[in-house]
Structure formats: structure tokens, C-alpha cells
ZAGU-340437 format. One record per residue (C-alpha): x negated, y, z negated. Coordinates in steps of 0.5 Angstrom, whole numbers, always signed. Each point is the difference from the previous one (the first is absolute). Layout:
// residues N
[r [X; Y; Z]]
...
***
This chain:
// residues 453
[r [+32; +23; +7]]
[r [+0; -2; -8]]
[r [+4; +0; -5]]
[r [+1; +4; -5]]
[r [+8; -2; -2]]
[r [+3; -3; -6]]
[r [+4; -6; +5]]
[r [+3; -5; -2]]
[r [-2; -8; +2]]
[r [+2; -1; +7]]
[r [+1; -7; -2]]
[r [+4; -3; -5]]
[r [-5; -6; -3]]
[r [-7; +2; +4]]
[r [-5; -8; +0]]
[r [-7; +1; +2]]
[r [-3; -5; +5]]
[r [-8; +2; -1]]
[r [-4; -3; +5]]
[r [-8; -1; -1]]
[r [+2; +3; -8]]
[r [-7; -1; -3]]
[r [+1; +1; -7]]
[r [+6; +4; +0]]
[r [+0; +7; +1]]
[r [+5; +1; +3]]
[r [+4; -5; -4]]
[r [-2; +3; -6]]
[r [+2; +7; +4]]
[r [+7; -3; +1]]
[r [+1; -3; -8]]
[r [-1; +7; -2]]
[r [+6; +2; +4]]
[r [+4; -6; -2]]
[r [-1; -3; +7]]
[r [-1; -8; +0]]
[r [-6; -3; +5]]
[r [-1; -6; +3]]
[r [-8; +1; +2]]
[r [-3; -5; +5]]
[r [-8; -1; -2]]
[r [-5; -5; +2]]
[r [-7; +2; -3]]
[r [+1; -5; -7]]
[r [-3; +6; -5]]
[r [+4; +4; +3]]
[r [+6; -5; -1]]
[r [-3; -1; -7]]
[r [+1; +6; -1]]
[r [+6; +2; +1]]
[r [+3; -6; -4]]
[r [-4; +3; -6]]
[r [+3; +7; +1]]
[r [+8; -4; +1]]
[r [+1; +1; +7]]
[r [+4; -5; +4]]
[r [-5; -2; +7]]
[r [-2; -5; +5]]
[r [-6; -3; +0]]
[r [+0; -1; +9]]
[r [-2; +4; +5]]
[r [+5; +5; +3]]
[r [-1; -3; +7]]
[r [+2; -7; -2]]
[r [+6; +2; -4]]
[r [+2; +3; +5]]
[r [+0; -5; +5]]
[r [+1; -6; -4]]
[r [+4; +3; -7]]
[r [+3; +6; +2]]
[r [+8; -3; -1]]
[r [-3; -1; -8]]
[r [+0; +7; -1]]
[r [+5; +3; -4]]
[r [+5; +2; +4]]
[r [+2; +7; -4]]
[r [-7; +3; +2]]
[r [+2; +7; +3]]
[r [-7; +3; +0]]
[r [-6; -1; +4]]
[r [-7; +2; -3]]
[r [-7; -1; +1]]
[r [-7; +1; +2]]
[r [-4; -4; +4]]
[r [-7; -2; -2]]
[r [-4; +6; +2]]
[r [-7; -3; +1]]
[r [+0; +0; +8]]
[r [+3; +8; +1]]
[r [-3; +3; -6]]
[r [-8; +3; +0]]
[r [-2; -4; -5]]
[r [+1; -6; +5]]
[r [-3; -1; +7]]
[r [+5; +3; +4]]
[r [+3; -6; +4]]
[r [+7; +2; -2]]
[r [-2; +7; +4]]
[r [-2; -2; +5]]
[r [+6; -5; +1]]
[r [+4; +6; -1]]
[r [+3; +0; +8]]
[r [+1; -7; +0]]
[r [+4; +0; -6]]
[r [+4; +4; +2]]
[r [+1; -4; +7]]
[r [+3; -6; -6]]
[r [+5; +5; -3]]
[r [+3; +1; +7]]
[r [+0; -7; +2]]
[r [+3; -1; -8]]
[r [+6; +5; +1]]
[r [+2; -3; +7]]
[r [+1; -7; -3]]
[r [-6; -4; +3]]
[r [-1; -7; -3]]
[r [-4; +1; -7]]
[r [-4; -7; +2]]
[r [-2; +4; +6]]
[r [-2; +6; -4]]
[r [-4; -4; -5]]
[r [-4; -3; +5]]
[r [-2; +6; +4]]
[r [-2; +4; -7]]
[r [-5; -7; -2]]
[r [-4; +4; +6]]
[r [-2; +5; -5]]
[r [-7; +1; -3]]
[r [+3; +0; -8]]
[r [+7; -3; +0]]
[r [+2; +5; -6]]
[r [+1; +5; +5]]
[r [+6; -3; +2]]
[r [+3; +0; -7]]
[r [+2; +7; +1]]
[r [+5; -3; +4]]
[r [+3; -4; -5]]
[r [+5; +6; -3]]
[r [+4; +0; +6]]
[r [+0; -7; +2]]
[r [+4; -1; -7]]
[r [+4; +6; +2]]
[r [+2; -4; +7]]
[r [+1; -7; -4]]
[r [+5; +3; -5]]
[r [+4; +1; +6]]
[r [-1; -7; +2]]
[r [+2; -4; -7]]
[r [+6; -3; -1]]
[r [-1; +1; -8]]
[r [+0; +6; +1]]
[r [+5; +2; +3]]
[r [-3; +3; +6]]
[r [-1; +6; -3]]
[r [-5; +4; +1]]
[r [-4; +4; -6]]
[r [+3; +6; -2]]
[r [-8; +4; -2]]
[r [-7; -1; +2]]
[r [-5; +2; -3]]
[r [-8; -1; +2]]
[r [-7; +3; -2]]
[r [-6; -1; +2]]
[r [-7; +3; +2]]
[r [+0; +7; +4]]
[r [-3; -3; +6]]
[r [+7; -6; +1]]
[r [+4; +8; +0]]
[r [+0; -1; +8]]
[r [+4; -7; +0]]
[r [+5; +3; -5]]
[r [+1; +5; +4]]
[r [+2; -6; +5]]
[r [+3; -3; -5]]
[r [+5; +6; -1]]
[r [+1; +0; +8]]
[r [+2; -6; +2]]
[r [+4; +0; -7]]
[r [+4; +6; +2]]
[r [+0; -1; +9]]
[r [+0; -7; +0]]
[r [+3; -3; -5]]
[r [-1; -7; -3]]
[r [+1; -6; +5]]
[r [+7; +1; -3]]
[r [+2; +7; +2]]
[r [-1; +2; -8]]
[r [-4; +7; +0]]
[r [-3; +4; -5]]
[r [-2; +8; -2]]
[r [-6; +0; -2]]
[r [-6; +5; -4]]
[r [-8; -1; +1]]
[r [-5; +4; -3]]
[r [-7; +0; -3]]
[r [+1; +1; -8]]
[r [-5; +1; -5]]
[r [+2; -3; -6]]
[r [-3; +5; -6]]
[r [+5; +5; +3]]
[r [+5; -6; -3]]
[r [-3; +0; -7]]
[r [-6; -5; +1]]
[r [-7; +1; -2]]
[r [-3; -2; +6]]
[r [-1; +3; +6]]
[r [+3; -5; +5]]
[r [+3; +2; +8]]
[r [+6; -6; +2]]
[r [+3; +0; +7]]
[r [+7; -1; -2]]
[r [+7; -2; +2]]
[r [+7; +0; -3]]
[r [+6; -2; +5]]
[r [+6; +0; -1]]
[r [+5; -4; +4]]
[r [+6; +4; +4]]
[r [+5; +2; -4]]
[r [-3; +0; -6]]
[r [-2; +9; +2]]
[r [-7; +2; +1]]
[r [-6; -2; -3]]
[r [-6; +4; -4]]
[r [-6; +0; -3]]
[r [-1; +1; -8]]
[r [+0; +8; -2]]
[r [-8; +1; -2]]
[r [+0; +1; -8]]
[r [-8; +2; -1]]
[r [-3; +4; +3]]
[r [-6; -3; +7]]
[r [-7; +0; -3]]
[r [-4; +4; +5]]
[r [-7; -1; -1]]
[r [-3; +6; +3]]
[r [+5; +4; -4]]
[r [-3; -4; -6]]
[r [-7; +2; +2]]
[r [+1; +7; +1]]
[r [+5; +1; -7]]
[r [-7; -2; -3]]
[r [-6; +3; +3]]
[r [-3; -7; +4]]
[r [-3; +3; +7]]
[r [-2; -7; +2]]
[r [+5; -6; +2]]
[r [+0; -7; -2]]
[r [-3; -4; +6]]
[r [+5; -5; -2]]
[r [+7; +0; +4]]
[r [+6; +4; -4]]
[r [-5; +1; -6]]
[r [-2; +6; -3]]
[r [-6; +1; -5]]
[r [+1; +3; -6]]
[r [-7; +1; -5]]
[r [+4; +2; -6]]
[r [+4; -4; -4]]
[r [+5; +5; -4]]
[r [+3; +5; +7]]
[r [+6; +2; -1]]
[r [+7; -2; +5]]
[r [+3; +7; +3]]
[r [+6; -1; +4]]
[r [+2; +2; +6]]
[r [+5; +6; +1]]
[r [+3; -3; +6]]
[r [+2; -7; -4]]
[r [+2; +4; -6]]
[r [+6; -5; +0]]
[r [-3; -7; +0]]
[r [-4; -3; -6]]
[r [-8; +1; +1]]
[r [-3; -7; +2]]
[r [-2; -4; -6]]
[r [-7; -2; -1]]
[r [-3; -6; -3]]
[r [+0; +3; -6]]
[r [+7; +1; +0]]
[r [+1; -8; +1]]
[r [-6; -3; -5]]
[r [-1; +5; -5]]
[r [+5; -1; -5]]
[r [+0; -8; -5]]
[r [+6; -3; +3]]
[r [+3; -8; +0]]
[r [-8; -4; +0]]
[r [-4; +6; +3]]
[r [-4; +3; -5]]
[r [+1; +8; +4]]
[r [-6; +3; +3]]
[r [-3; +5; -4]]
[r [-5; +2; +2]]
[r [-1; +4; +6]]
[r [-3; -4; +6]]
[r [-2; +1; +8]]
[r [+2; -6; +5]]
[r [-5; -1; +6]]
[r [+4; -5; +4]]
[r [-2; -4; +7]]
[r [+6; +2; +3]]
[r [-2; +3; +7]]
[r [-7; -2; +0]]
[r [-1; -5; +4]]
[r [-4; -4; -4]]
[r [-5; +7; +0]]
[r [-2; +2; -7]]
[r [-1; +7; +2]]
[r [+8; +1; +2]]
[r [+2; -3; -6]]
[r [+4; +6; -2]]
[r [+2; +3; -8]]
[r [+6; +2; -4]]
[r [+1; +2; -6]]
[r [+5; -2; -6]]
[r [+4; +6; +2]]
[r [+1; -2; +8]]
[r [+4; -5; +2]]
[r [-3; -8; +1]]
[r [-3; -1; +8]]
[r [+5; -5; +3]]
[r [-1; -6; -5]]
[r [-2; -5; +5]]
[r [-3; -8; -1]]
[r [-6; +3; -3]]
[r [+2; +5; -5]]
[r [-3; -5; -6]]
[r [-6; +3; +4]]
[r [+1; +6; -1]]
[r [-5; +3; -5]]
[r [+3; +5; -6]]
[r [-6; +5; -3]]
[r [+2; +2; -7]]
[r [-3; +7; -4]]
[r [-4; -1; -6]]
[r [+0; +8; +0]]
[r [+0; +5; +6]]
[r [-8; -2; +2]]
[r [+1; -7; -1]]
[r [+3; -5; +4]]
[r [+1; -8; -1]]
[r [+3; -5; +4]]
[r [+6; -3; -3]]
[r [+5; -5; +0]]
[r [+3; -2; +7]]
[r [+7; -1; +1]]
[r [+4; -5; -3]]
[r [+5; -3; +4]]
[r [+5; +4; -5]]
[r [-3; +5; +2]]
[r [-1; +1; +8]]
[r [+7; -3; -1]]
[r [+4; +7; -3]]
[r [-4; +3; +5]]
[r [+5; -3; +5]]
[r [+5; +1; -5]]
[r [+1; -7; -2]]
[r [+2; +1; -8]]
[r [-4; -2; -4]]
[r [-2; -7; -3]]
[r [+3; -2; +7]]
[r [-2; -8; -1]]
[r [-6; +0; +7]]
[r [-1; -8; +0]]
[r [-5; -5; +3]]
[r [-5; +3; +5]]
[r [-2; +5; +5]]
[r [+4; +5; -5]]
[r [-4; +6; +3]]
[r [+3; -1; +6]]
[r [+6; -2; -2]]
[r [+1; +7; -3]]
[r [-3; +3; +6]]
[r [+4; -3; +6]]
[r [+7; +2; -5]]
[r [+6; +6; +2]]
[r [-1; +4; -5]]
[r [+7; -1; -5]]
[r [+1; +7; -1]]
[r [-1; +1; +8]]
[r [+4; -6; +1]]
[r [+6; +3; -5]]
[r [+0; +6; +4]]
[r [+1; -3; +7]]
[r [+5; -5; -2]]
[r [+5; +6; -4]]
[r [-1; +4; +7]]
[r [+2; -6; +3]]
[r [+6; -2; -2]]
[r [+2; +7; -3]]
[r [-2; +0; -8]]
[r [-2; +6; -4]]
[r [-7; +0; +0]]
[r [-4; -4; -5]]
[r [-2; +0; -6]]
[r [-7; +0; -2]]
[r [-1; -2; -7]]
[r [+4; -6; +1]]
[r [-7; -2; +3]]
[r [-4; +3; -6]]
[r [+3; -6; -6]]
[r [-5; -6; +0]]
[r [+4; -5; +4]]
[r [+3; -6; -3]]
[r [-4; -7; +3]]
[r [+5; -6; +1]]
[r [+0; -5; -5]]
[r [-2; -7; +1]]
[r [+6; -3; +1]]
[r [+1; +5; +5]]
[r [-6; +0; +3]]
[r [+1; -8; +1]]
[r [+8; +1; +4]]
[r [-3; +5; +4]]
[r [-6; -3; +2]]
[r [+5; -7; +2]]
[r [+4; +4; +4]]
[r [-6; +4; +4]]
[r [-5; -6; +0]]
[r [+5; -7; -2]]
[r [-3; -1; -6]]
[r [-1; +3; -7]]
[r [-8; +1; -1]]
[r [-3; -2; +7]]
[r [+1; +2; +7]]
[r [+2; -8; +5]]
[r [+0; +0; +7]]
[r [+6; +6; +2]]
[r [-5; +4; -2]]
[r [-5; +3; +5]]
[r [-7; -3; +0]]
[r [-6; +4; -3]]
[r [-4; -2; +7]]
[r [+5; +4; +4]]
[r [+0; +7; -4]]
[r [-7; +0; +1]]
[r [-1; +5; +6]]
[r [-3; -3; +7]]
[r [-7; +0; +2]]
[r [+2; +4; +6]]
[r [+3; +6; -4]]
[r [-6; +0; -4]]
[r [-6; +5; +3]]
[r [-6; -3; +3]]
[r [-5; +2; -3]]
[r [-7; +2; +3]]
[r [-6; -4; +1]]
[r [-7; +2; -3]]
[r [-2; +0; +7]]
[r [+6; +6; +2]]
[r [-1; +4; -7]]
[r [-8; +0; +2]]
[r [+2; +4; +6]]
***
């Protein structure tokens, strides 16, 4: 079911709880809705940041607010976001979160029935990466609302989560147990789940997304974001311009020429074409310089680390998914129709508009590349939040106008909030050494003597 109507918010003064935030796509979607956001980060750049970019957050971990802080949270926060880190059900990863999946499963029942947490907690140390259990975190906190004096006992009134394809099966748990079961309170709640792409929402990138939106009884039925653009198909683009051969690389195509026209579908006559990397980085705006030059794009997305399969866009088809590699990804220019060169690769500017971040976002400290791969992708995060709680479909130019970075008295308030000091992180936050992943989520590698064989 999506939603295509103009509604008119189901709650009066929507608050975002956004948990695992990164570095805001979601609370960037929600400031240009109008909708107030506390995220919870522990990544320090991350945190970093989102103080640069003005959004109030919690340097901490989500796990540990909810177990030790959870009555300090704002007690009008109605909505529930988040997307757990990805990186053990994703296939970039190494699969433990999948391979765990009929277990977690086992925890969810165990949660809604109202088993004892500290129980629950030892029983998920026995798991290879303790990441895979962070996925239960969502609803842990939709329990602990019911449970907390500050709060009333009230439930939330909107959930919404995404995460990688491969989390889709336990969503659809989520979505079960949430309308049969009900929270250990009896509160219910009517639920969507589905696999969404986002260039079918505007943004230049093509990025699959298992996705839930819950609404709590009473306040009617949920439904999933209306699409806008039309899906990018590969193998349409493929024969729209005479290529017979596939890229080997997975959801790529190769294009061999840099000036292809677009033409669009007859069935999609109603939806906007998909935009292209040219669409969002060609023009001059805020501190980019504009992109010019017509480019092609060879990414490692899909690869495996195999050279061979590394697939090719170009300028005119949207970005492969923006992954924490997309500073590796190599951008070749034309000097004219025989000539090509290898050309400036994105700046973090740029591979951040390719996720639909307005320009001159303020991407701080380090791992930015990964920073801007692990992130919802705002204009994605805006539709979902508008389908959620009813509002009109967003408007994507408010993405578009480079974004104003915090002063430095703001910064210095929002960092004392979120770590307890105004220029430095103290004992509250998390420490470097636990945000490193554990030896045992880490594949093992080879030996000399095996790879011989």
C-alpha cells in the first residue's frame, strides 16, 4: 500500500528519537519537514559531525541509554526511527547477522513475551559479532517506553526503520508480532514492510532499503511513501543504448559512450525520470564548483574486491550505491570523444549530494567516506517520515540550498550536551576501543599454505 494523498499530520507535534543517527539523514530529513530530532550517535565523527551541522545528539551508545538513561530522554518524543548498523546483514559484510537471522528471530518472541532483558542479554554475548543483536535494539526501546515513569507509560505513537534488503525478513517479524502479539503491555500496531528503492524517490543513487512504517492502533493504517521518479533498470538502460553485453559487476551496467540520451518509459509517464549524477553535480552551487565536464564513474560497489567486476556508469545514470568506498571510486573525464583521462575523484561534498545531503553539508573528523556511505539518504528519510505520519510529500529543493553549519557557539552547546563538555568528549562517552568491531566478526584470512592449494 503507498500513499499518494495529501493528509494532514496524525500527530499534533511529532519528536523524533533517532536511534544509531550517523550523521543525520534522517535528522536532516526531518529539519526540513519541521520536525524536531534527538539522535543518539556513538561514532565520535560522526557526532562531530552533527554538531558542525546543528543537530542536538547523544554522544552514547543506544544499548546503554536504554539500559541506564532512558528516563533522561524527552519525555514528548512520539516517533521512533532508526537504522541499525548494517554491516553483519549487508554483502559487503561477512554474513554473521544472516546466518543468525532464525535466532534473532527467537530473541524477538522472547522480547514481546516479556522475558527478563538481563537474561536476553546474556544469551546474545553467545553470538559470533555482537552487532547482529543491535537490530533488536528498535524494539527494546518501543518495550522500555511502556515501561518508564517519565514517560507516562506511553507507548510510541510511529515507528520507522530501514536497513539493508537482507534485515527484510525480521521486519517482517517485527510487523508480526507488533500486530498479533503486541508489546508486553497489549499495545498493537498496524504495520507496512517492503523493499524500496530510493532513485524512485528522487535520489541520485540507486539504494535498495528494507523498510518499516507502524503506526500504533488507533491512529489508522500505515503506508509506504508513493514513488516519485521512475526505478532505474539496468537492463533497460542497456538495451535503450545498443550495449549486448552486461557489466559483470552486480546491479551495473556498462555504458561505452558518454553523450546516450535518456527515454522514458510509457508505463512511468506519470513519475519524473530517475536523476543522474549529472543532475545533482553539474551545476555550481554553495562551495562545489559544478561538474562540467562529462565524466564515467567505475565503482568497486559489487566487486568483491575483483578488479574485472568493478562495474561503470556514466554522468547520466544514477550513482552505484555510495558505499564507505565511494572515495575510491574513479571518475574518467573526456578530453574529447577518443580521449579519456582520469579525473578528480569525489570530494565528500560530492558523494554526499549523491545521497541527497545538501551541499556543503559540514562532513567532520574522520572515516568521512564511510561516514557518508553508512547514512539514510535525507530525501529517502523525508519521504518515509511524511508516509509515516501523514504529511504532504517532500519537497526536494529544500535539499538542494547548501546547508548552513552551526556557529561555534552552537557547536560548543550541542557538544555539551551530547558528550558533557564543549570541546572535548569525557567519560560518558563511548570509548574508541569498543567501536572497534571484535576479532571474531572479522574474516579469517587464508594461509599462504591454503591459498597454494
Amino acid at each position: 500500500m503507498t500513499s499518494s494523498a495529501h493528509h494532514q499530520s496524525i500527530l499534533d507535534k511529532p519528536f523524533v528519537l533517532d536511534l544509531f543517527a550517523g550523521p543525520g539523514g534522517l535528522d536532516v530529513a526531518g529539519h526540513t519537514l519541521d520536525i524536531p530530532s534527538l539522535g543518539i550517535e556513538w561514532e565520535r565523527s560522526a557526532c562531530l559531525t552533527r554538531y558542525a551541522a546543528g543537530l542536538d545528539t547523544l554522544h552514547a551508545d543506544v544499548s546503554a541509554v536504554r539500559r541506564d538513561s532512558f528516563e533522561s530522554l524527552p519525555p514528548e518524543i512520539n516517533v521512533l526511527a532508526g537504522g541499525p548498523p548494517c554491516q553483519t546483514y549487508s554483502v559487503a559484510g561477512h554474513g554473521a547477522g544472516r546466518q543468525a537471522l532464525d535466532r534473532v528471530k527467537e530473541y524477538i518472541e522472547r522480547l514481546m513475551a516479556g522475558e527478563s532483558g538481563q537474561e536476553i542479554d546474556e544469551d546474545l554475548k553467545t553470538l559470533t559479532d555482537p552487532r547482529t543483536a543491535l537490530v533488536l535494539e528498535p524494539l527494546r526501546y518501543a518495550i522500555q517506553a511502556t515501561r518508564s515513569p517519565n514517560r507516562e507509560h506511553r507507548p510510541y505513537d510511529v515507528i520507522v526503520l530501514e536497513q539493508v534488503p537482507a534485515v527484510a525478513p525480521l521486519w517482517e517479524h517485527y510487523a508480526k508480532v507488533l500486530e498479533e502479539t503486541g508489546l508486553p503491555d497489549g499495545t498493537k500496531y498496524k504495520v507496512v514492510v517492503e523493499i524500496l528503492d530510493t532513485e524512485t524517490y528522487g535520489v541520485p543513487q540507486t539504494r535498495s532499503r528494507a523498510v518499516l512504517i507502524a503506526r500504533r492502533e488507533g491512529l489508522g493504517e500505515p503506508s509506504l511513501p508513493a514513488p516519485t521518479h521512475r526505478s532505474y533498470e539496468a537492463k533497460e538502460w542497456d538495451r535503450r543504448n545498443g550495449t549486448g553485453e552486461p557489466d559483470p559487476a552486480v546491479d551495473q551496467v556498462h555504458q561505452p559512450t558518454l553523450h546516450e540520451s535518456i527515454t522514458a518509459s510509457k508505463s512511468d509517464a506519470d513519475l519524473r525520470p530517475w536523476r543522474s549524477m549529472r543532475d545533482a553535480l553539474a551545476k555550481p552551487v554553495g562551495s562545489h564548483p559544478g561538474r562540467l565536464t562529462t565524466f564515467l564513474v567505475r565503482s568497486n560497489y559489487g566487486s568483491s574486491g575483483n578488479p574485472g567486476r568493478r562495474g561503470v556508469r556514466t554522468d547520466q545514470q544514477p550513482a552505484a550505491t555510495v558505499t564507505g568506498r565511494i572515495s575510491r571510486f574513479v571518475v574518467f573525464e573526456h578530453l574529447d570523444e577518443n580521449i579519456v583521462h582520469e579525473g578528480p575523484r569525489f570530494s565528500m561534498n560530492e558523494a554526499g549530494m549523491l545521497q541527497s545531503f545538501p551541499p556543503d553539508y559540514p562532513w567532520s573528523g574522520t572515516a568521512q567516506a564511510q561516514q557518508v556511505g553508512n547514512a539514510v539518504p535525507p530525501l529517502f528519510g523525508a519521504h518515509l517520515l511524511s508516509a509515516a505520519l501523514g504529511l504532504p510529500v517532500p519537497d526536494a529543493e529544500a535539499l538542494s540550498k547548501p546547508w548552513q553549519p552551526a556557529t561555534e557557539e552552537q557547536r560548543a552547546k550541542l557538544r555539551s550536551n551530547g558528550c558533557g563538555a564543549t570541546d572535548a568528549c569525557t567519560d560518558r562517552c563511548p570509548r574508541p576501543k569498543d567501536q572497534v568491531p571484535p576479532p571474531s566478526s572479522v574474516r579469517p584470512r587464508k594461509s599462504k599454505k591454503a591459498s597454494a592449494k
